[in-house]
Structures are given as C-alpha cells and as structure tokens.
N, C-alpha and C positions, 0 to 999 in steps of 0.2 A: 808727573813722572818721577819725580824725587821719592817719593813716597815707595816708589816700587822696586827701588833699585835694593832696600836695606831686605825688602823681601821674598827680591832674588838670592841673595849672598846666603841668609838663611837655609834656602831651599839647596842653595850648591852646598854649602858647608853641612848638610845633613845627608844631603847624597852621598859626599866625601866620606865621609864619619861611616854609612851601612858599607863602603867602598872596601874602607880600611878592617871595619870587622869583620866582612866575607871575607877578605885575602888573609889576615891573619889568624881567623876563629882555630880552636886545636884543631888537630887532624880527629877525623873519627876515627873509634875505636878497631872497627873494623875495616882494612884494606880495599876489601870486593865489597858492592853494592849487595843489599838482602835480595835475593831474589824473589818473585812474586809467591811460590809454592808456601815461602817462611814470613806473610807480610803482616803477622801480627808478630813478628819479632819487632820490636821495639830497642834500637841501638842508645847505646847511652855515649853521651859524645865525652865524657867526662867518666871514665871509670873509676868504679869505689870499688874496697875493699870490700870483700865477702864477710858477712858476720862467721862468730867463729860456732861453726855447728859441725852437728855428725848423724852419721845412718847407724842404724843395726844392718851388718851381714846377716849371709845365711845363716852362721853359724851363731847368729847374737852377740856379737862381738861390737864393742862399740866404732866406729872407724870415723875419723875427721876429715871433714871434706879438704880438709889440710891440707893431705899428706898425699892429697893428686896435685900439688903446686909443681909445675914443670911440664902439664899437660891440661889442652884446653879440656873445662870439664862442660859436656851438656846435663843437666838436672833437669831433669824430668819430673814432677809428682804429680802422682795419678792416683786411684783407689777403684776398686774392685765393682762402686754402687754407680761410677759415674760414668754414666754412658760415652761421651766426650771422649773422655781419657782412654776406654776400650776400644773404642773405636780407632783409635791413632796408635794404639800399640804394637799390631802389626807391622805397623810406619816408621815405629820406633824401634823395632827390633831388626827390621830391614837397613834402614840408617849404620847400625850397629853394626851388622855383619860388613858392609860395604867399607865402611871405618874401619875396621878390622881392629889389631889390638895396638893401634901408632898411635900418637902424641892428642888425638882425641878422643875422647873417653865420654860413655855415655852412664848415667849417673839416674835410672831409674827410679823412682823412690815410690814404693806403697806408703800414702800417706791414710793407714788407716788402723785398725787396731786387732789387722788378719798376724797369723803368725806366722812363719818362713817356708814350712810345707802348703802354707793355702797357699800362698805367696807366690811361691812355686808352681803350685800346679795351676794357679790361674793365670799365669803368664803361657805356660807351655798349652793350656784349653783357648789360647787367644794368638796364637801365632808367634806368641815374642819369646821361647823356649829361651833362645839367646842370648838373652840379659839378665845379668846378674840378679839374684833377689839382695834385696833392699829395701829397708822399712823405715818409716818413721811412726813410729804407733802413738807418741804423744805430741804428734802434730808440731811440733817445735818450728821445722823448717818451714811453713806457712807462717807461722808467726813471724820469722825471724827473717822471711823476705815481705812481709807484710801481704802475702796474695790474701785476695781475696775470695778466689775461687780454682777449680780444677778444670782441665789440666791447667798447669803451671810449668815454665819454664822458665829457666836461666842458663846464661851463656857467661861463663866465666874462664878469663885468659889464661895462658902458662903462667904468670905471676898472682895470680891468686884474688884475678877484678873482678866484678859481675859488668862485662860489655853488652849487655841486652839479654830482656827478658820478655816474656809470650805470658799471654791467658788466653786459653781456647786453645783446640785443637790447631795441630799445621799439617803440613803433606809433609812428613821428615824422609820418605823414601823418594819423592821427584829427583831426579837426576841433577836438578839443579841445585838442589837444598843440597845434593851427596857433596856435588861439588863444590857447594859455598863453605861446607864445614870442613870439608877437604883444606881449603884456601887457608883457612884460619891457623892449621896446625904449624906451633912451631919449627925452624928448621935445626 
C-alpha cells in the first residue's frame, strides 16, 4: 500500500494543475459561443495582430485593412471559378444588409485577377449586389493569412486581431450567425 499513496498524490496534483488551468486559461476571444450555422469558424483563444495588407476598391485605389481599426472587420475571399464561394454569397450579402452600416463591416474580397466592373456585375448576377467590390488580384491576402483554399474567412476585432477564421463555406444569413456578429460589435 505504500507504493500507491505516491501515485495518488501524482494523480490529485495533476488534477489540480488541469483545475488551475481551466479556471485561469484567457478568456476567449469572443464573448457568445459560435453558433452551429458559423461551426467552421474556428476562434482563436489568443488573438494576433492582423498582417499589414490592403484591398483594391472599386475605384483601384489601394485601401488598408488598417484603416477599419475601430470596427469588427469580416473578410470574406472568394473568386468568381469557385463554386463554394458563389454559393454563400447570397449569404454574405444577406449578413451585410442585416449588419447594416454599424461597427461590423463586411470586407468581401475577389481573390482573383477579374477587374472591378466584372467584380461588380458578378456580385450583382449572384444576389450579393450589396457589397462593396473589392479585389485582391495578386493574391497577397491568401498568402498573408496563409489559406490554403477558398472561401476563406477572418474575423478580426475593433483593435485590429484576427479572433477566428473559416475555410469553407458557412450559413452567414442564419439568424443566429446575424446574431453572433451582431454580439461581437463594439459598444
């Protein structure tokens, strides 16, 4: 019986120890739980800064995902060949309207090498008229969140983190997805 008391003490002192790191682990990133419509959002319990990249506007203008610090930004990249992505644009431009123009901002991006009128009209021949056009024609922001495929998403705070990021399609128009990114906007 001696033998077994040192490998109790073990067993409780490692209990303790997962005890102590559930109660004090950080807080995640996000307040409200993902709802199931968003469950290939992937939350990052540890927010990092956003790499420093930019879109082309409609107008070819360069713009920094910067200069939305102060509003949650969704990024979106999608392209025109990939079915996936067409398929949830609808989704995404429903999202949009429902978000209207307050503290969440939905951040579309043509990851492809169409130019701002196709851009355009094939957003408006897809339901998402809605959303801003937005391009990345030499792929950067793929590289620069390392996806590996489309669609792609990030979810990035009013201070400028990436709190969770998607591959693959989601339901962005579910009532509960409207609601969870509702949640998120700062007050």
């Amino acid at each position: 019986m001696p033998g077994k008391i040192p490998g109790i003490l073990t067993l409780a002192a490692v209990g303790a120890a997962l005890v102590v790191l559930y109660v004090i682990r950080p807080a995640q990133a996000s307040p409200v739980p993902i709802p199931p419509p968003l469950a290939a959002l992937m939350p990052d319990d540890t927010p990092k800064a956003v790499p420093a990249v930019s879109v082309v506007d409609a107008n070819g203008k360069v713009q920094p995902l910067s200069a939305l610090k102060g509003h949650v930004v969704i990024l979106n990249l999608w392209a025109t060949w990939c079915a996936p992505c067409v398929e949830e644009l609808p989704a995404v431009g429903k999202l949009a309207a429902a978000l209207g123009s307050g503290k969440v901002v939905i951040v579309a991006v043509n990851a492809g090498h169409d130019d701002a009128a196709k851009t355009a009209a094939f957003l408006k021949a897809h339901g998402a008229a809605n959303l801003a056009v937005y391009r990345d024609p030499d792929l950067s922001l793929l590289t620069a969140f390392g996806s590996q495929g489309l669609p792609f998403s990030v979810v990035i705070d009013a201070k400028g983190r990436e709190i969770a990021r998607a591959s693959g399609p989601m339901k962005w128009d579910d009532p509960k997805a409207i609601a969870y990114f509702k949640s998120l906007a700062p007050s």
